[in-house]
C-alpha positions as CSV (number, residue, x, y, z in Angstrom):
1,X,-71.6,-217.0,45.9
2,X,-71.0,-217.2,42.2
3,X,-71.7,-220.6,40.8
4,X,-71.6,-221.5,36.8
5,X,-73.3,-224.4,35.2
6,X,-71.8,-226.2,32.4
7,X,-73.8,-228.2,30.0
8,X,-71.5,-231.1,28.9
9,X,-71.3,-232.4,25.3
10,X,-69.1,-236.1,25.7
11,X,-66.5,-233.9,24.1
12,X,-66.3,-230.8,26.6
13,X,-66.8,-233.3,29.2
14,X,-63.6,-235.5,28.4
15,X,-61.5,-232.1,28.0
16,X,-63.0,-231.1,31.6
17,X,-61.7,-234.8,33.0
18,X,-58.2,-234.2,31.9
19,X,-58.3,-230.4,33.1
20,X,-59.6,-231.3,36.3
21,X,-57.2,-234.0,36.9
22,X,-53.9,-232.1,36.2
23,X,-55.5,-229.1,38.4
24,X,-56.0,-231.0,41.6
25,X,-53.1,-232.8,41.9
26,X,-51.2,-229.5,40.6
27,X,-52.9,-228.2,44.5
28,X,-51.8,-231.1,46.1
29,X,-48.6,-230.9,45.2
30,X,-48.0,-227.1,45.7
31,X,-49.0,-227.9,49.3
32,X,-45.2,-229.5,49.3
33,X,-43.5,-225.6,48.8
34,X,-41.3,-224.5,51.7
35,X,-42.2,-228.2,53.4
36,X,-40.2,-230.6,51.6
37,X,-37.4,-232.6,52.7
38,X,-35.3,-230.5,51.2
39,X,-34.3,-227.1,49.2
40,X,-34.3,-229.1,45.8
41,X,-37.1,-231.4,46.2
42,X,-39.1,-228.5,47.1
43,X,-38.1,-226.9,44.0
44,X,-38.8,-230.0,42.3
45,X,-42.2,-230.8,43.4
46,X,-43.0,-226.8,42.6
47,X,-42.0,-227.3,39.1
48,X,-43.7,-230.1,38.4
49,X,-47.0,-228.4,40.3
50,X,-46.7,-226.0,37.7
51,X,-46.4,-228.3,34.8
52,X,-49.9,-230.0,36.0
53,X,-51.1,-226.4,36.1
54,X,-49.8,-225.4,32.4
55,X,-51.1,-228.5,30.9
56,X,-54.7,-227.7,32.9
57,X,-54.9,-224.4,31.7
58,X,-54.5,-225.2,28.3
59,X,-57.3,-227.9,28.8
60,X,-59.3,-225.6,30.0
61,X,-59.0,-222.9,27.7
62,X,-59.5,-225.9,25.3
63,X,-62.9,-226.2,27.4
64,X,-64.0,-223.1,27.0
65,X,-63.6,-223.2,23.3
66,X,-65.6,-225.9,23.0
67,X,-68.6,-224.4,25.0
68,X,-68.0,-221.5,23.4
69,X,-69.7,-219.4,25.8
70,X,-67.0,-217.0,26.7
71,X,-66.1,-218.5,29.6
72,X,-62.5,-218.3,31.5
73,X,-60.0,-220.7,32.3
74,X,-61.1,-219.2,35.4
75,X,-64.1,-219.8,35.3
76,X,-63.9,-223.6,35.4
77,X,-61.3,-223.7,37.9
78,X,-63.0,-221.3,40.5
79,X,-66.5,-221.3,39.8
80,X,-67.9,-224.9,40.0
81,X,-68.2,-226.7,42.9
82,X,-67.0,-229.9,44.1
83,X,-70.4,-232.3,42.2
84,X,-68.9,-230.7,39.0
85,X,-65.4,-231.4,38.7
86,X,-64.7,-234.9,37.4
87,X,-61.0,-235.5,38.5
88,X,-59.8,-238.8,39.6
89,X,-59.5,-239.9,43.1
90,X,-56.2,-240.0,43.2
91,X,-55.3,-236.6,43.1
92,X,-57.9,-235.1,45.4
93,X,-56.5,-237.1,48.7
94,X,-54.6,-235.1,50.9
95,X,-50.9,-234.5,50.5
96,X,-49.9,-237.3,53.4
97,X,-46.1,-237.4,53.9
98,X,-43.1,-237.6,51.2
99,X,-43.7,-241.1,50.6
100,X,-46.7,-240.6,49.8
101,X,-46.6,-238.2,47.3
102,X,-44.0,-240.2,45.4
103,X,-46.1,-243.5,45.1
104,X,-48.9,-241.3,43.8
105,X,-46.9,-239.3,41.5
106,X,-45.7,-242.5,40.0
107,X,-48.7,-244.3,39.6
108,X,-50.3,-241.3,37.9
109,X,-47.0,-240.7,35.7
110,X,-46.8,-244.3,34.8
111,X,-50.4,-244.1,33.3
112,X,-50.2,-240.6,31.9
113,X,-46.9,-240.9,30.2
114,X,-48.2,-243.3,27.2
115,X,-51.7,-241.7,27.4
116,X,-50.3,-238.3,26.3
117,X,-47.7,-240.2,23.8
118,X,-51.1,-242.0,22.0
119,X,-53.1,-238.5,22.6
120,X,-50.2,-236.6,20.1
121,X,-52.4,-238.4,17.7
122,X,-55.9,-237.2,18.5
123,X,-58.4,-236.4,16.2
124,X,-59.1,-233.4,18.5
125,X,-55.8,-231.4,17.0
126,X,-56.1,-229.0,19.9
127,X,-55.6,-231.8,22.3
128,X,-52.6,-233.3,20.2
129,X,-51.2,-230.4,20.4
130,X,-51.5,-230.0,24.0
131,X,-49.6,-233.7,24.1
132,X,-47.1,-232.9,22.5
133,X,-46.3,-230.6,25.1
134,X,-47.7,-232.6,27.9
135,X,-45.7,-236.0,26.9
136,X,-42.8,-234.4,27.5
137,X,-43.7,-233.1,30.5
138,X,-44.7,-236.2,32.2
139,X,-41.5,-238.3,30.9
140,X,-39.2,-235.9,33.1
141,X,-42.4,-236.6,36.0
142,X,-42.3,-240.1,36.0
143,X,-38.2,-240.3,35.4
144,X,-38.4,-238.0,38.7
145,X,-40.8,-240.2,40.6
146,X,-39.4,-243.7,39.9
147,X,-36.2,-242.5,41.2
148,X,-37.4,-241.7,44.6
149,X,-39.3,-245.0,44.7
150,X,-36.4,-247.1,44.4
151,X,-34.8,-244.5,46.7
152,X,-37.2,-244.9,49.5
153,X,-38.2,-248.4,48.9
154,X,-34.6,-249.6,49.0
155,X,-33.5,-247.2,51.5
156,X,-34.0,-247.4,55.9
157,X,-36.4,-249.5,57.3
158,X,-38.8,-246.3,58.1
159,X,-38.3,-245.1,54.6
160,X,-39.4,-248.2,52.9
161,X,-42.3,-249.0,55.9
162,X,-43.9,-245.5,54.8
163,X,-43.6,-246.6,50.8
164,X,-45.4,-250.0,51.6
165,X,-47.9,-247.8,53.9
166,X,-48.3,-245.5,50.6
167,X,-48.5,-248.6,47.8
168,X,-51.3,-250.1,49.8
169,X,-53.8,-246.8,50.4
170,X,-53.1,-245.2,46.7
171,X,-53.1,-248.7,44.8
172,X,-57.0,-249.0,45.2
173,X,-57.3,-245.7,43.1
174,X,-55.4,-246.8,40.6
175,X,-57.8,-248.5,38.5
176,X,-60.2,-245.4,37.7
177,X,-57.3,-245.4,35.2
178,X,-58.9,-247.4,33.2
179,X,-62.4,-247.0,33.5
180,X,-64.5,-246.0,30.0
181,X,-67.6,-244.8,30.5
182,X,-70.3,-243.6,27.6
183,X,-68.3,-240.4,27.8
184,X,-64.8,-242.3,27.2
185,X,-66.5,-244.9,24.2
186,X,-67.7,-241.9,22.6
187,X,-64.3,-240.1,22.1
188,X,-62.5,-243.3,22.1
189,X,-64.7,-244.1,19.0
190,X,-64.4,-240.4,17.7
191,X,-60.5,-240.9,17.6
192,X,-60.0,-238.2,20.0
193,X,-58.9,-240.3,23.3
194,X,-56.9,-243.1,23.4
195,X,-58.2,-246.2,24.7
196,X,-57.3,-246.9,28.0
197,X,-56.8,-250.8,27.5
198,X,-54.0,-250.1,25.2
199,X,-52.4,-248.3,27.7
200,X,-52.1,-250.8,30.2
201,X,-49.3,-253.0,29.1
202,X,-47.4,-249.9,29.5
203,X,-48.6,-248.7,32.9
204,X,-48.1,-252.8,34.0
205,X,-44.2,-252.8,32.7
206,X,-43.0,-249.5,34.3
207,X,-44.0,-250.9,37.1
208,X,-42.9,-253.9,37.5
209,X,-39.7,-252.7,36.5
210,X,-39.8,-249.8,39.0
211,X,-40.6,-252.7,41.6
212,X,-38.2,-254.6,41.0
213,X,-35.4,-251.9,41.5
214,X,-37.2,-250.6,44.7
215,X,-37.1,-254.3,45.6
216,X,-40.8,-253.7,47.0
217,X,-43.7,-256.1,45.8
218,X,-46.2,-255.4,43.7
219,X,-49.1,-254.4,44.7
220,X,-52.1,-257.0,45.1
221,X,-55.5,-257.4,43.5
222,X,-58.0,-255.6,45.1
223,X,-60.8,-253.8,44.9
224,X,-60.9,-250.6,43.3
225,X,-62.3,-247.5,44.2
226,X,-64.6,-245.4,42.0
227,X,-66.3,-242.5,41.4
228,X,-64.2,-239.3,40.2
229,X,-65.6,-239.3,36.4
230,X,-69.1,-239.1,37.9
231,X,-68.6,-236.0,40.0
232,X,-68.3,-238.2,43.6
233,X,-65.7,-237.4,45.7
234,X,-64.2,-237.7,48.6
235,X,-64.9,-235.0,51.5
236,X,-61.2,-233.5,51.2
237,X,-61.9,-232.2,47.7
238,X,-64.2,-229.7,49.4
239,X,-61.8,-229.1,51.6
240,X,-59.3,-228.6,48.8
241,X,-62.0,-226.1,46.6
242,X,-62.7,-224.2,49.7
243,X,-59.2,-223.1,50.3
244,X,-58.2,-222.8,46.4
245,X,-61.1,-221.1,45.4
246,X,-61.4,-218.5,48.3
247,X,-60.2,-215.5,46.8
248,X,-62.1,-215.3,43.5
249,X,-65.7,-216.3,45.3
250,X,-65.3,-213.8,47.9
251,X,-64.6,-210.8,45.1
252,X,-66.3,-211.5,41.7
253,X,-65.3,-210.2,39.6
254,X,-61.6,-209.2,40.6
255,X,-58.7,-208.3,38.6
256,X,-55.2,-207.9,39.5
C-alpha cells in the first residue's frame, strides 16, 4: 500500500490544515446525495460538497507548490494516512441525521466566513487568491445553514429536540477554532493567516443572532475537545480514509 511522507515547513503545514479541513467535511457531506430530506436539499448539500472540494483542491495544489516535489493534489488527498491529515474534529464525525449536519455546517460557516474575508489579505498571494474565491463561497454556506437552523429550531417538537441533541455533541468541537499553535503564531506573525482571536467577535455575533431567531439557547461553556491540528483523530476518520481512498491505493498508479 502506497504511503507518502511529507516533511512540513509551518507554511506547507498551515496550507495542509485548511486543505484537509475543506476535504473531510466535503466527504461528509457528499454522504447526504440521494439521502436527503428532499430533491433540493440533496442538491443543495451536493453543491456545497463540491465547493469544500474546489476550495481543497486549490489548497492542495497550493501544497504541492510549496513542497515542490512534484506531488499531486492526489497525492495528499489519497496517499497519507489518517496520523497525517490535520483537519479539525468537526468535520471528520460521522454524517448523523439532518439536524446534525446543519448545526455543524453552521458553526463551521460562522467561523470560516470572516476567516476567508481576513485571509483575501494574506501575505501568501496564492492563498488570498484562493479567498477571494472561498469567501464567497462560504457566505452563500452559512446564509444556507442559518436558515435551516431557525427552520428546525423553531419548527416541531422533534425537529427542534434533534437541533438541541446536535448543539450539544458538535459545540465541544467548536473551540479547535481557535486554537494557535507554533504552526498558527508563525504564519499569523508572517502575515499569511489571520489571527483567530480577531475572528471571534464575528463567529460570537452570528450566533447569537442565529439563536435568537431559532429561539434555541446558546450553547454553554464547556470543555473543549482537541487534537485535529496534531494529527489525533477520532476512529471514524479511518473509517472515512478507508472508504474514500479505496480506489487509488488498491491501483497505483491509475488513470482514467
Amino acid at each position: 500500500m502506497t504511503t507518502i511522507r511529507v516533511e512540513e515547513t509551518p507554511h506547507l503545514a498551515y496550507v495542509l490544515r485548511l486543505a484537509d479541513s475543506a476535504l473531510v467535511l466535503s466527504h461528509r457531506l457528499s454522504e447526504w446525495c440521494g439521502h436527503a430530506p428532499m430533491l433540493e436539499e440533496d442538491l443543495a448539500l451536493t453543491n456545497i460538497a463540491l465547493d469544500l472540494l474546489g476550495q481543497a483542491r486549490l489548497l492542495y495544489e497550493h501544497a504541492a507548490t510549496l513542497e515542490g516535489k512534484g506531488r499531486s493534489e492526489d497525492d495528499f488527498a489519497y496517499l497519507r494516512d489518517a496520523p497525517q491529515f490535520r483537519n479539525l474534529l468537526i468535520c471528520e464525525l460521522p454524517r448523523g441525521d439532518f439536524a446534525f449536519t446543519i448545526v455543524r455546517q453552521t458553526f463551521f460557516s460562522a467561523f470560516f466566513h470572516p476567516f476567508w474575508q481576513l485571509a483575501r489579505s494574506s501575505t501568501d498571494r496564492t492563498l488570498a487568491g484562493i479567498a477571494e474565491k472561498a469567501e464567497k463561497e462560504v457566505a452563500y454556506h452559512l446564509r444556507h445553514a442559518g436558515a435551516w437552523l431557525v427552520r428546525l429550531g423553531d419548527g416541531t417538537e422533534e425537529s427542534r429536540r434533534r437541533t438541541l441533541e446536535a448543539v450539544d455533541a458538535l459545540w465541544p468541537y467548536t473551540g479547535e477554532f481557535f486554537e494557535v499553535d507554533e504552526v498558527g503564531e508563525t504564519m499569523i506573525e508572517a502575515g499569511i493567516a489571520p489571527d483567530p482571536a480577531s475572528l471571534r467577535p464575528s463567529f460570537e455575533d452570528t450566533l447569537e443572532r442565529l439563536f435568537a431567531e431559532a429561539d434555541l439557547p446558546r450553547p454553554a461553556l464547556t470543555w473543549m475537545q482537541t487534537g485535529g491540528l496534531r494529527g489525533v483523530h477520532t476512529e471514524h476518520l479511518g473509517h472515512m480514509l478507508a472508504v474514500m481512498q479505496h480506489l487509488p491505493r488498491a491501483y497505483p498508479g491509475a488513470l482514467w
